[in-house]
C-alpha positions in Angstrom: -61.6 44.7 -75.3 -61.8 47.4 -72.2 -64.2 50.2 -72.5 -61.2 52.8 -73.4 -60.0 50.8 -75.9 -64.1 50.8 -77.4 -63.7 54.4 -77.1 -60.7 54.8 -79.3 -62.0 51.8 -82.0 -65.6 54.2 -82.3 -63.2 57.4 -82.8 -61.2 56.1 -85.1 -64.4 54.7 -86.7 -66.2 57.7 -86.7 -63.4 60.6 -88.1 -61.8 57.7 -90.5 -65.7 56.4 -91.7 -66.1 59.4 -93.6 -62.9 61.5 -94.0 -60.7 60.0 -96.9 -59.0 57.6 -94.7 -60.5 54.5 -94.2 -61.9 53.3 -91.5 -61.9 49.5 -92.1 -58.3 49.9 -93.0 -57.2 52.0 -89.7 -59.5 49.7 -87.1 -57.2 47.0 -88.5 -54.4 48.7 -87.4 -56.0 49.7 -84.3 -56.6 46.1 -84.0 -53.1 45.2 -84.3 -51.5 48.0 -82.4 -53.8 47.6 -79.6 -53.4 44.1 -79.7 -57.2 43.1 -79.6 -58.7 40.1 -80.6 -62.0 41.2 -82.2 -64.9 38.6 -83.4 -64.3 39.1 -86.6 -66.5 41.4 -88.8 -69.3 41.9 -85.8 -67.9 44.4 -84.0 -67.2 47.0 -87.2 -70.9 46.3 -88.3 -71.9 48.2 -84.6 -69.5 50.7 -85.4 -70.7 51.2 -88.9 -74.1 51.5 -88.0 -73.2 54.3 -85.5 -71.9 56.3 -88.3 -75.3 55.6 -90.6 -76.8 57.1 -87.6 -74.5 60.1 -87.7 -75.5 60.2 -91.7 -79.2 60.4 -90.6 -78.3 63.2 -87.9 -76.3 65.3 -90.2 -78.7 64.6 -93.8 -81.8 64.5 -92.0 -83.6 67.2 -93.7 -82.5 66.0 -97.3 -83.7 62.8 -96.4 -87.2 64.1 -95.0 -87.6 66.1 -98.3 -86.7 63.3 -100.8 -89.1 60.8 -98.6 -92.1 63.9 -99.1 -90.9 64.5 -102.7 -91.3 60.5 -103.3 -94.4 60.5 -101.4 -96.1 63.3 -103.6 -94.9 62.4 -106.7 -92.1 64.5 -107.3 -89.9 63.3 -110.8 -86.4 65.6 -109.4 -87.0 63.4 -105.9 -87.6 60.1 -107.6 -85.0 60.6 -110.1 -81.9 61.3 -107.5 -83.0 58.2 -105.5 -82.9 55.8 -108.6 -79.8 57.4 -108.9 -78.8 56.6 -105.4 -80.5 52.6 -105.8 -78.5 52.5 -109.2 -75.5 53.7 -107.3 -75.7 51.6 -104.6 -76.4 48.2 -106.3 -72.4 47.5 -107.7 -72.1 47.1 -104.0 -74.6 45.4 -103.0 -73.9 42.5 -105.6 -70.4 42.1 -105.1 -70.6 42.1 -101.1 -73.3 39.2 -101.5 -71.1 37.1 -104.4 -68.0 37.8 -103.0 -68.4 38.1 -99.2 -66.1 35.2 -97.8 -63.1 36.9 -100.4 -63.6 40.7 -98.5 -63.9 39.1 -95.1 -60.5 37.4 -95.4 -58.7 40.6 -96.8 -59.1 42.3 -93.1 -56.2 39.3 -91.9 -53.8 40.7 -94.6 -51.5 43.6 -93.3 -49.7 43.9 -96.3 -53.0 43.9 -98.4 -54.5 46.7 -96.6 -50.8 48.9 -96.2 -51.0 48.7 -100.5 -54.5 49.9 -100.0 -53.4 52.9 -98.5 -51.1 53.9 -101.2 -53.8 53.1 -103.7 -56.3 55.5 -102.0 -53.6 57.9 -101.4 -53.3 58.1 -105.0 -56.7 58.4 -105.7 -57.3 61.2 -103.4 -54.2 62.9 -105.1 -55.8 62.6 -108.7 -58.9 65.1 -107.7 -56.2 68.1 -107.6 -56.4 67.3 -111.4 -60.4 66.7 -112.2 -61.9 69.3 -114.4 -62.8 72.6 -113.3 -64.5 72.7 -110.2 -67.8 70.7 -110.6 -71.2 72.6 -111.0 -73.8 69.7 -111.2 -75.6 69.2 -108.4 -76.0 65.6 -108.9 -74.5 63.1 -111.5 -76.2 61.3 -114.3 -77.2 58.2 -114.2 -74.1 56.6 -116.2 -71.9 58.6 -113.8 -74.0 57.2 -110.3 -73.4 53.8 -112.2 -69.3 54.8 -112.4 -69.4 55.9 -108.5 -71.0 52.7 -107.4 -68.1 50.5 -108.9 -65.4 52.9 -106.9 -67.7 51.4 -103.7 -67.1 48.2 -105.0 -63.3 48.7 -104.5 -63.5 50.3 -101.3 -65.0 47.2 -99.8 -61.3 46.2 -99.2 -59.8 47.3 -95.9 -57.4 50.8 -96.9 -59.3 51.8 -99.9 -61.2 54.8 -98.7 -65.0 55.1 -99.7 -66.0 58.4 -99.1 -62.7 59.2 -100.8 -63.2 56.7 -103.9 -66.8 58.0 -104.1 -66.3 61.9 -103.7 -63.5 61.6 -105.9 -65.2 60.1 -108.7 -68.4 62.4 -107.9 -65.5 65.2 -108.5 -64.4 63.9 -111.8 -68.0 63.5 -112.9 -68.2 67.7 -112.6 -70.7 67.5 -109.2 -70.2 70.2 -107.0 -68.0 69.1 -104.1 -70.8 69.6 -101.2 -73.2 67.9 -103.3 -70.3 64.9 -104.3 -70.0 64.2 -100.6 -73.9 64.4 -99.7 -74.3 61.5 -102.7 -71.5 60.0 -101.3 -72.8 59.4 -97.8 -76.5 58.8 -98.8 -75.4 55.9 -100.9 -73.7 54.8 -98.3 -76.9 54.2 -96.3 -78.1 50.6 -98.2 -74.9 49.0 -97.8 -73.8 49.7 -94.0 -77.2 49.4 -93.4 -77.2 46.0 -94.4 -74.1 45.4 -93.4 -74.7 46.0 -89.7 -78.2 43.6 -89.7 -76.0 41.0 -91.4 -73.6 40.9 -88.7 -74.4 42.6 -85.4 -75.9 39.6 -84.2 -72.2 37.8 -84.2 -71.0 40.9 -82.4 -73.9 41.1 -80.0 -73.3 37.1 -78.6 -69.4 37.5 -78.6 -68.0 36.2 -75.1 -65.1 38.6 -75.6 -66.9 41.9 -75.8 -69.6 42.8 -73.5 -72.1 45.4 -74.3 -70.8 48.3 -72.7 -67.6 48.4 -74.4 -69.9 48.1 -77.5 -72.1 51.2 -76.4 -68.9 53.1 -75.6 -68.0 52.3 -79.2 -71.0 53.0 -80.4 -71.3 56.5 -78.7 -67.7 57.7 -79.8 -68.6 56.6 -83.4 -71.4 58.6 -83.6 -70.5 61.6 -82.2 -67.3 61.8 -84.4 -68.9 61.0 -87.3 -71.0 63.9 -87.2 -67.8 66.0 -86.7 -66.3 64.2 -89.7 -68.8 64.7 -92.1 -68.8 68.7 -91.3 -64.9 68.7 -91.5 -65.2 67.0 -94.8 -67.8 69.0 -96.7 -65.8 72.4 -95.2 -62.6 70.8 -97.1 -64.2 69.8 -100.1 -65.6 73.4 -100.4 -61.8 74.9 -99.8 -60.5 72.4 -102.4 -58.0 70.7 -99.8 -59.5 67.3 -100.2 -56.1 65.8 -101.9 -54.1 66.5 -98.7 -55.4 63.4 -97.3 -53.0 61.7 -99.8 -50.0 62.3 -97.9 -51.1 60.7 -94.4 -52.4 57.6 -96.6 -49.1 57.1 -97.8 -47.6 57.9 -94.4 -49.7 54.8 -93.3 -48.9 52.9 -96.3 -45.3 53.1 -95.8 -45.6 52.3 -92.0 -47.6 48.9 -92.6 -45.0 48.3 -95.2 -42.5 48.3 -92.5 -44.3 47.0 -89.7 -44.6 43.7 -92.2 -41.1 43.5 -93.3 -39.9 43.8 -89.6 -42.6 41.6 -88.6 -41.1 38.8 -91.1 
C-alpha cells in the first residue's frame, strides 16, 4: 500500500465511519478496486481508532460533563451512561463469541453488496418513524433495542451509525441527540476493537508506518467533517437520501460479482 492510496482508505474511512454508508463495507471495495492486499482486520482497527479520536474531538465537552456529572454523583449522568454500557454490550458479546464468523464476511463480495441493499433499506424506513422525535435520550429497553441494530452492523455493508440513528429515530429521540448516542456508544467497541488488533497492523511487512499515519491523519480529519454533515442532515430530515447511493453500491457489487464469475 503507497501513501496515496493510505490517504484515500483514511477518507473513505473517515466520511463512510459515520455517515450512513459504511465504512467497513466501502474499504472492502476500496480494497478491491484499488487492488491492495491488506493484513487482514489490522489496518481498519488504525483507521477505526482515528475516527474514535474524531468522536472525542467533536463530543468532547459531553464527555467532560458526563465524566464531572459521574464524578459528583449526578443520577441524569449515571443514568445516560448505563444507558450507553447497556447499549454497548449486544456488541460487545457477539464480537467476542462470534469473532472468527465477522472476520471471514469481509472476503465475501456478494455478502457485503446484499448488505448494502439491506442498509439502504433501513435508512429508507426513518422517512416513515413517528413524528419527529422529542426525547432526548432513549429508555433503557429502547438503548437495549439500538445495541442489537450494532450487532448487525458488525457485518461489512450494514451501516452502524445508520442502523443505530435509525432505531434511535424510531425510538422518538430527537435526531441530534439519536446521533450523539449513536457515536458515544460507539466508543467501547472500536475502542476495543483497535487494541485487539492494531498490534497485527503495526508488525505487517506490507504496510509501513507512514502509509499508516497518512491513513490515520485523513481518517481523522474527515471524520470530524462527517459527523457535523451528519447531525446538520439529521436536523433537516434528509437522512433517508443515503438509501439511494447504498443501493447504487448494492447493485454495482452485484454486477461486479456476476461479471467476475
Amino acid at each position: 500500500m503507497t501513501w496515496w492510496e493510505g490517504v484515500v482508505l483514511g477518507l473513505v474511512q473517515g466520511l463512510t465511519e459515520f455517515l450512513p454508508v459504511s465504512s467497513s463495507g466501502h474499504l472492502v471495495l476500496a480494497e478491491r478496486a484499488l487492488g491492495l492486499s491488506l493484513p487482514g482486520v489490522g489496518v481498519f482497527a488504525i483507521l477505526h481508532f482515528a475516527t474514535l479520536l474524531a468522536v472525542l474531538v467533536v463530543y468532547w465537552r459531553r464527555l467532560w460533563s458526563l465524566l464531572r456529572g459521574v464524578g459528583s454523583g449526578d443520577r441524569a449522568s449515571w443514568r445516560y451512561v448505563g444507558l450507553l454500557a447497556l447499549a454497548t454490550l449486544p456488541a460487545a458479546a457477539a464480537g467476542l463469541l462470534f469473532r472468527e464468523f465477522f472476520e471471514r464476511s469481509f472476503d465475501s463480495l456478494l455478502l457485503v453488496s446484499v448488505d448494502f441493499a439491506v442498509t439502504g433499506a433501513i435508512l429508507w424506513s426513518t422517512r416513515y418513524a413517528r413524528a419527529r422525535g422529542t426525547l432526548p435520550e432513549p429508555s433503557a429497553p429502547g438503548a437495549g433495542a439500538i445495541g442489537l441494530a450494532q450487532v448487525l452492523a458488525i457485518l461489512p455493508g450494514i451501516s452502524r451509525s445508520g442502523t443505530t440513528v435509525a432505531a434511535a429515530l424510531w425510538l422518538k429521540v430527537q435526531p441530534a441527540k439519536a446521533a450523539e448516542f449513536s457515536f458515544l456508544m460507539a466508543i467501547p467497541a472500536i475502542a476495543g476493537a483497535a487494541l485487539l488488533e492494531a498490534p497485527s497492523a503495526l508488525h505487517s511487512a506490507s504496510v509501513g508506518l507512514s502509509q499508516l499515519s497518512a491513513s490515520f491523519v485523513a481518517a481523522l480529519i474527515s471524520g470530524v467533517v462527517a459527523i457535523k454533515l451528519l447531525v446538520r442532515m439529521l436536523e433537516s430530515g434528509t437522512f433517508h437520501r443515503f438509501a439511494p447511493y447504498c443501493w447504487a453500491l448494492s447493485a454495482g457489487g452485484l454486477l461486479w460479482v456476476l461479471v467476475a464469475r
